[in-house]
C-alpha atoms as one frame of an Amber mdcrd trajectory, in Angstrom:
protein
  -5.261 -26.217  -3.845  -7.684 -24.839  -1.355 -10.874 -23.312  -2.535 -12.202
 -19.831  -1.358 -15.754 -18.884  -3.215 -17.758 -16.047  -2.491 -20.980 -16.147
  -3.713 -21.318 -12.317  -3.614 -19.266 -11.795  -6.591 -19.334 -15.295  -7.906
 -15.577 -15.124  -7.591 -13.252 -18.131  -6.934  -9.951 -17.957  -5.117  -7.648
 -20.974  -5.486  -5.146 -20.687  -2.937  -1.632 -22.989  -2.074   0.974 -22.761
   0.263   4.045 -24.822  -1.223   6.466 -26.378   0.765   8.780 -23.536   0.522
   6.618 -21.177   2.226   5.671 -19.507  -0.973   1.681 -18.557  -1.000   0.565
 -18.771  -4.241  -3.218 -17.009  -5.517  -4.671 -17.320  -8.670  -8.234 -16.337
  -9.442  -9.725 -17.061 -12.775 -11.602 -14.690 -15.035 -12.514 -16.977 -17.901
 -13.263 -15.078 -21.057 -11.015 -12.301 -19.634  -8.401 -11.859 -22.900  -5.989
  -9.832 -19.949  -3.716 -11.681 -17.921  -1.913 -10.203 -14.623   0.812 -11.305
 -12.209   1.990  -9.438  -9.414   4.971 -11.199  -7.038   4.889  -9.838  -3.871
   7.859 -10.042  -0.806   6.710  -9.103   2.795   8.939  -6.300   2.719   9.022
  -2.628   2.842  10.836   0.721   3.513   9.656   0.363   6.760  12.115  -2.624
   7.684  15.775  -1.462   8.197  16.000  -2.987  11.853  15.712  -7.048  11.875
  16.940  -9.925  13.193  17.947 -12.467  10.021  16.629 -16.144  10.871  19.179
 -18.326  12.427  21.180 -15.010  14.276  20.737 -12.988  17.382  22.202  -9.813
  16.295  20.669  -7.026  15.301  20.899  -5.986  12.170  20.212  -2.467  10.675
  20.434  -0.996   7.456  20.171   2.370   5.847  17.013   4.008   4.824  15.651
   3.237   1.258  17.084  -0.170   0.918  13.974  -2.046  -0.021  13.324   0.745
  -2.636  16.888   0.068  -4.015  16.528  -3.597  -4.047  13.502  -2.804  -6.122
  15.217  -1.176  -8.730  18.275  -3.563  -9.096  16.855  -6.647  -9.918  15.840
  -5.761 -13.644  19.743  -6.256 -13.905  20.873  -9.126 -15.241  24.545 -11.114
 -14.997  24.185 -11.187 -18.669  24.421  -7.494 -19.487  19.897  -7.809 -20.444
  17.382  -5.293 -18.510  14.512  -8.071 -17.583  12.245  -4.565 -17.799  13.456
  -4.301 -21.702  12.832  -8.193 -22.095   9.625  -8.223 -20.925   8.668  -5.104
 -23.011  10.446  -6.474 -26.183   7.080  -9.716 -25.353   5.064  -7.522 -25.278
   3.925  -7.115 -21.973   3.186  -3.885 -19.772   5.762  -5.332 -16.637   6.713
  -2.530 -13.420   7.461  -2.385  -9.890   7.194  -0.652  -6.996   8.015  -0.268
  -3.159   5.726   0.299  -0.309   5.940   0.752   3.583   5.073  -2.911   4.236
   5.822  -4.730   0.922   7.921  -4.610  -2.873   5.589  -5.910  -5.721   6.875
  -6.987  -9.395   4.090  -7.307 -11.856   3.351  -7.607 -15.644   0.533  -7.847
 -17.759  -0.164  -8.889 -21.334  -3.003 -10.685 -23.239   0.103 -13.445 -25.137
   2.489 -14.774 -24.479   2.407 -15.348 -21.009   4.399 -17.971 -20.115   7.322
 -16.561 -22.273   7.386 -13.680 -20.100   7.244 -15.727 -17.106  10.158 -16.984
 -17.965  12.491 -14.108 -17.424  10.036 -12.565 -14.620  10.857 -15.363 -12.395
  14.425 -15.579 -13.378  15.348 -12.002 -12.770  13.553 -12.510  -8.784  15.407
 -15.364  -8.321  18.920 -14.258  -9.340  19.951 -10.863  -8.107  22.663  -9.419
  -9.668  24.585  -6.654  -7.533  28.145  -5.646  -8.084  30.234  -2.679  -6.869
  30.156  -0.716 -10.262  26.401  -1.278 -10.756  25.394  -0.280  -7.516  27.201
   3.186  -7.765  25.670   3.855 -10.854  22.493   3.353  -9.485  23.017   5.592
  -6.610  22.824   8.561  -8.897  20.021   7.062 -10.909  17.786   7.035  -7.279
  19.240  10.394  -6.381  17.742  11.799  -9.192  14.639  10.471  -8.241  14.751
  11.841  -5.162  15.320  15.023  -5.722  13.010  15.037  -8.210  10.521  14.335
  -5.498  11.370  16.608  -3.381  10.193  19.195  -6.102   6.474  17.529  -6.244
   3.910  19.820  -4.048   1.790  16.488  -3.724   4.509  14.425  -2.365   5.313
  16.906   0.416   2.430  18.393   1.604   1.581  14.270   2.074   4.984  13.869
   4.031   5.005  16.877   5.843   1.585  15.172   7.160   2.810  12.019   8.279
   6.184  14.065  10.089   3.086  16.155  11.855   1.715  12.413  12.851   4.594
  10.407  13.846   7.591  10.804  16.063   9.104   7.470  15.225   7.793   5.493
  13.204   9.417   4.961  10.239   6.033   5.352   7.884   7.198   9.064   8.043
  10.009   8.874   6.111  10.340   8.819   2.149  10.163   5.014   1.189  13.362
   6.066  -1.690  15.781   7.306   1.589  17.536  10.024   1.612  20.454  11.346
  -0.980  22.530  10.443   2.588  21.222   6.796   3.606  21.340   5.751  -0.158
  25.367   6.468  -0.066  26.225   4.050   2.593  24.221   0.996   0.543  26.483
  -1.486  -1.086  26.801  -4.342  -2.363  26.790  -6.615   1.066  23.523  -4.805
   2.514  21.778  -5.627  -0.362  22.433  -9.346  -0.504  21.789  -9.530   3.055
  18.467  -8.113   2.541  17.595 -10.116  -0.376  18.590 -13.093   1.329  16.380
 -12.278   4.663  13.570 -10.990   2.433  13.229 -12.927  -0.328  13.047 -15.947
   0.910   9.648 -18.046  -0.499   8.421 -17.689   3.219   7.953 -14.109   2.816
   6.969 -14.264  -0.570   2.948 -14.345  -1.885   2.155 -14.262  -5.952  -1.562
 -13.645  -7.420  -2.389 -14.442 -10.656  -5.785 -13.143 -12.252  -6.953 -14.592
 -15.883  -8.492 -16.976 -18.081  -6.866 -19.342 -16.560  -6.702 -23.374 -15.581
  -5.658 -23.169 -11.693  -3.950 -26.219 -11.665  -1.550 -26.082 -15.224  -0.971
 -22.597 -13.928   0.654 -23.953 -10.638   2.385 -26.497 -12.551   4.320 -23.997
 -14.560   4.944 -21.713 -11.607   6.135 -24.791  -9.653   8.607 -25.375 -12.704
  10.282 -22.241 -12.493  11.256 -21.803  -8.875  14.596 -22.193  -7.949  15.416
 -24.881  -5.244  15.054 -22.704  -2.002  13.872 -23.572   1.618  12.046 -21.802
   3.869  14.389 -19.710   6.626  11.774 -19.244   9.141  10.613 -16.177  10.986
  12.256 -12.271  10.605  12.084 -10.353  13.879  11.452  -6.837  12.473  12.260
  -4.550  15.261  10.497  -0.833  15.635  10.597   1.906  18.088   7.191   2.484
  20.145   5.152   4.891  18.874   3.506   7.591  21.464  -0.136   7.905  20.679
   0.111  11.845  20.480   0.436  13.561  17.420   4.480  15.686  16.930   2.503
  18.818  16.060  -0.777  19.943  14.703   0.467  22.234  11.581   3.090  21.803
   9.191   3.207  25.030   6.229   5.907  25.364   3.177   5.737  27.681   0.164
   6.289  25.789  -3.374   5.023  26.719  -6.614   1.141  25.470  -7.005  -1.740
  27.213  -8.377  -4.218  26.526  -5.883  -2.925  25.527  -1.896  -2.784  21.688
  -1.247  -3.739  20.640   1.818  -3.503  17.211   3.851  -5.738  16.544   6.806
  -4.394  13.826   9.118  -5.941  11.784  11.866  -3.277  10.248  13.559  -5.017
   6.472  15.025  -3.582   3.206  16.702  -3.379   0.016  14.452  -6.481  -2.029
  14.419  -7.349  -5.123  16.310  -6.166  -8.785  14.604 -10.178  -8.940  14.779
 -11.227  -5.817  13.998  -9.335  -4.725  10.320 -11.509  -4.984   8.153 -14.742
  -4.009   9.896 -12.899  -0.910  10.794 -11.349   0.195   7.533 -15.424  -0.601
   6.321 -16.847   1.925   8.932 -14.100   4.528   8.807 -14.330   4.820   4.954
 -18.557   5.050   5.248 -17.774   7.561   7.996 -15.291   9.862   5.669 -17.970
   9.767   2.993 -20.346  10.684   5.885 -18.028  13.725   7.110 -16.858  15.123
   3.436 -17.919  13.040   1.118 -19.226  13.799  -2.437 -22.223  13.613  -1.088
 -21.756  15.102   2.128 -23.269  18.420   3.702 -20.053  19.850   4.096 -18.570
  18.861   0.818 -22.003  20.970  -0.683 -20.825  23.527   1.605 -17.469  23.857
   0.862 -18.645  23.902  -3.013 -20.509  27.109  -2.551 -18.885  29.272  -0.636
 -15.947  28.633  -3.509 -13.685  27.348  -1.015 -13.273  23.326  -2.678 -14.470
  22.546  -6.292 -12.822  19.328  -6.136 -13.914  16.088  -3.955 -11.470  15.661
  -1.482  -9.194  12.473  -1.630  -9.843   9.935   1.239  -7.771   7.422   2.812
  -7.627   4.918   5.848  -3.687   3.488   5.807  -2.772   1.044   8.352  -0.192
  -1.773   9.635   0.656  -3.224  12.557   2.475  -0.692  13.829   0.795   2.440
  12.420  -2.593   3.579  11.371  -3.907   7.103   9.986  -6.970   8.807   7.986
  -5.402  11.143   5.176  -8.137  13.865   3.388  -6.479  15.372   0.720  -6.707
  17.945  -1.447  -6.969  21.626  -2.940  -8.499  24.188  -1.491  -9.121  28.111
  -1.484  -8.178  28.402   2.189  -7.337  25.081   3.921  -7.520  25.936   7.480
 -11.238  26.947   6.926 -11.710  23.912   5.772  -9.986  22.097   8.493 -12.079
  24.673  10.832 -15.380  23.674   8.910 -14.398  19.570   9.249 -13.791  19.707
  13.133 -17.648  21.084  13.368 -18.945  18.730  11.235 -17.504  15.763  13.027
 -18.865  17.440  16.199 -22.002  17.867  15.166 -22.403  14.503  14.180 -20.557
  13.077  17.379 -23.192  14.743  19.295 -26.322  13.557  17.480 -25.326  10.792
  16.144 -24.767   8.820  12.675 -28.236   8.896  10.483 -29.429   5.953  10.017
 -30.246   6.553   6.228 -27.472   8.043   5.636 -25.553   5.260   6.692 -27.502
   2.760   4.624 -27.120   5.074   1.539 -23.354   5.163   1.740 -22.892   1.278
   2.955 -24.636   0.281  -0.409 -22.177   2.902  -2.537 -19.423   1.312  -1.095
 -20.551  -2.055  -1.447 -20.895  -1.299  -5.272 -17.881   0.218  -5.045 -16.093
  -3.101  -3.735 -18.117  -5.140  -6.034 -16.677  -3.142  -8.873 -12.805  -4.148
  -8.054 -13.831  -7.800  -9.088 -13.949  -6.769 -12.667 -10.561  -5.783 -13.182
  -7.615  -8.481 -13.254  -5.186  -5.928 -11.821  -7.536  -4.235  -8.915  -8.095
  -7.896  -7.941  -4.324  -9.401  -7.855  -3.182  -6.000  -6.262  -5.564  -5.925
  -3.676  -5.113  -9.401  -2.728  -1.369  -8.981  -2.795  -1.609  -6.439  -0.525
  -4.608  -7.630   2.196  -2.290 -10.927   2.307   0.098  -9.246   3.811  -1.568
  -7.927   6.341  -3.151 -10.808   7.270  -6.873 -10.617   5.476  -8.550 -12.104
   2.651  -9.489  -9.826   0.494 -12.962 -11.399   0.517 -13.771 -10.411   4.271
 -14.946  -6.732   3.163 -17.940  -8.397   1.367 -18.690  -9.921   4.034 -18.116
  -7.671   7.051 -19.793  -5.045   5.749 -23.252  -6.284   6.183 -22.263  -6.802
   9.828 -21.545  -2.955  10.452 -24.411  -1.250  12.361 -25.141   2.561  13.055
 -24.320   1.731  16.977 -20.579   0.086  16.067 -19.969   3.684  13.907 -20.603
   5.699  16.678 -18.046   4.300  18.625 -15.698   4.433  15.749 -15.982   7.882
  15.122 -15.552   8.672  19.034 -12.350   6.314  19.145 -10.977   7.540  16.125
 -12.147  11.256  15.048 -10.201  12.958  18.032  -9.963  16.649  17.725  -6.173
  16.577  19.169  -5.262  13.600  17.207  -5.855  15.859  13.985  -2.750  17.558
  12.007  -3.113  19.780   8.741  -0.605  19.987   6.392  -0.435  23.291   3.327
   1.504  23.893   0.608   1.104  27.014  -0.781   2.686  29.875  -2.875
């Protein structure tokens, strides 16, 4: 196994690519009583248009397949739930579906290797059938509708359909009552098969564990399986304009929810990390706790909460979300725009910059104590191509000269959408 330390965190990454293609990560917390496993596939709502290895047609596939996949495999041949199975051990096990990747995960402090037992059995052996799919159609309806009757879920969409005219980051990562009715049976072992595959597959372990007896036991559960080489994921081009700068709708909340977007183009191969770094010190900067305008905003009673902040990116799509609730949203919007002009025209201060680096250098620090923050996270910088590790490092390499340009490339005026929900 390879060998990643960081002497930052005194934190040890043992890392192996088998011959299957599988990536396997395991980094041990000795002491640490909690053990966590996450299992991660390369693939997300976002990937309904493909090419499988070894064809040349396209294939595409309705919306909220990944998410469907997700919630099928618990099934067994047998008549068992794997969820129930694991529970009955024990262990706290779950799942869930992204834009770029579909995660299974438990934790437990015994019996570990018991549950790994059925956790890698039920990845390995999907069990889909006509009856059980139809059931499950009306089990993901449910859910769907039941989202569509969360404020926070749509004032967050509404945002992205403000954002994007194509790209499929917009749309709900469960489908649509509509797309779920055409899956069956076929489309989902198609997209197992494609997706599944060891190749497109990572796993991080975190515990008090012995690297090497861990891989051993991992290495004794997998199936037999080769690697099937390289899925051509297809997507539309993306314009760089935003759809429309305001999106509005009346629900029941106490207090209006807003969503600020900033609609951006994916980073640089070389540039990630550094940039997620300096856009999150520059959000901090802008409306922060600690910020002028968050102090602002505070005492003219239009925000008593700190504002949510985000930086989400791909290859194919990037975007700053600010989130939160407010007395009047589009005053705060207003109030934003100024500040980022303001400080576009005189410049990031220099101890101001320092101040929030070191906060957010504690802040990264911090993840390393926690078995799941540090599996998840490097589940889910794997996949897009960076160890996790990097953002100790690059940070130190960010000066008040590189922000500047960030927050000229990035904090466009006409790149910025607001989305409200109100009464």
């Amino acid at each position: 196994m390879q060998i990643i330390e960081n002497s930052k965190v005194k934190e040890k990454l043992y890392i192996e690519k088998l011959e299957n293609g599988l990536t396997i990560m395991v980094i041990p917390k000795k002491g640490i009583q909690k053990k966590y496993i996450i299992w991660g596939t390369n693939y997300g709502s976002n990937d309904s248009t493909f090419i499988v290895p070894g064809e040349s047609e396209i294939t595409e596939v309705p919306k909220g397949v990944a998410h469907f996949l997700e919630h099928k495999l618990f099934e067994q041949e047998n008549g068992r739930n794997s969820l129930d199975v694991l529970t009955s051990l024990g262990v706290n096990a779950n799942a869930y579906t992204t834009n770029n990747h579909t995660a299974y995960l438990y934790e437990c402090t015994d019996n570990f290797y018991e549950a790994l037992d059925e956790f890698m059995d039920y990845v390995q052996h999907p069990y889909f059938t006509d009856e059980n799919v139809e059931k499950e159609k009306g089990i993901i309806g449910q859910e769907i509708m039941m989202y569509d009757d969360y404020p926070d879920w749509k004032v967050y969409l509404n945002a992205l359909e403000c954002m994007y005219h194509k790209n499929p980051v917009k749309l709900d990562i469960t489908g649509t009552i509509e797309t779920i009715s055409k899956i069956d049976k076929d489309i989902l072992y198609k997209c197992y098969n494609t997706f599944y595959n060891p190749s497109n597959m990572a796993m991080v372990i975190s515990g008090d564990f012995e690297p090497e007896k861990l891989l051993k036991e991992i290495k004794n559960r997998l199936i037999d399986n080769k690697s099937n080489g390289e899925i051509k994921r297809i997507y539309e081009e993306e314009p760089k304009e935003i759809v429309k700068n305001k999106a509005e709708q009346n629900m029941e909340v106490s207090k209006p929810l807003y969503a600020i977007g900033i609609k951006d183009v994916p980073p640089e191969e070389k540039e990630k990390v550094k940039k997620h770094i300096s856009i999150e010190i520059l959000l901090n900067m802008i409306i922060g706790a600690s910020s002028e305008l968050y102090k602002e905003l505070y005492d003219i009673g239009n925000s008593y909460s700190v504002p949510s902040i985000e930086y989400e990116f791909d290859k194919t799509y990037a975007h700053i979300l600010i989130t939160g609730q407010s007395n009047n949203p589009e005053e705060l919007f207003s109030m934003l725009k100024k500040r980022v002009n303001n400080i576009s025209r005189s410049g990031v201060d220099e101890k101001d910059f320092e101040r929030i680096r070191k906060m957010i250098y504690g802040e990264y620090v911090k993840e390393y104590n926690d078995v799941t923050s540090i599996s998840r996270m490097f589940l889910s910088d794997y996949f897009k191509g960076i160890n996790s590790f990097d953002y100790l490092e690059e940070i130190n390499t960010i000066n008040v000269e590189y922000l500047n340009q960030v927050l000229k490339d990035v904090f466009k005026e006409e790149n910025m959408i607001i989305s409200v929900v109100r009464n």
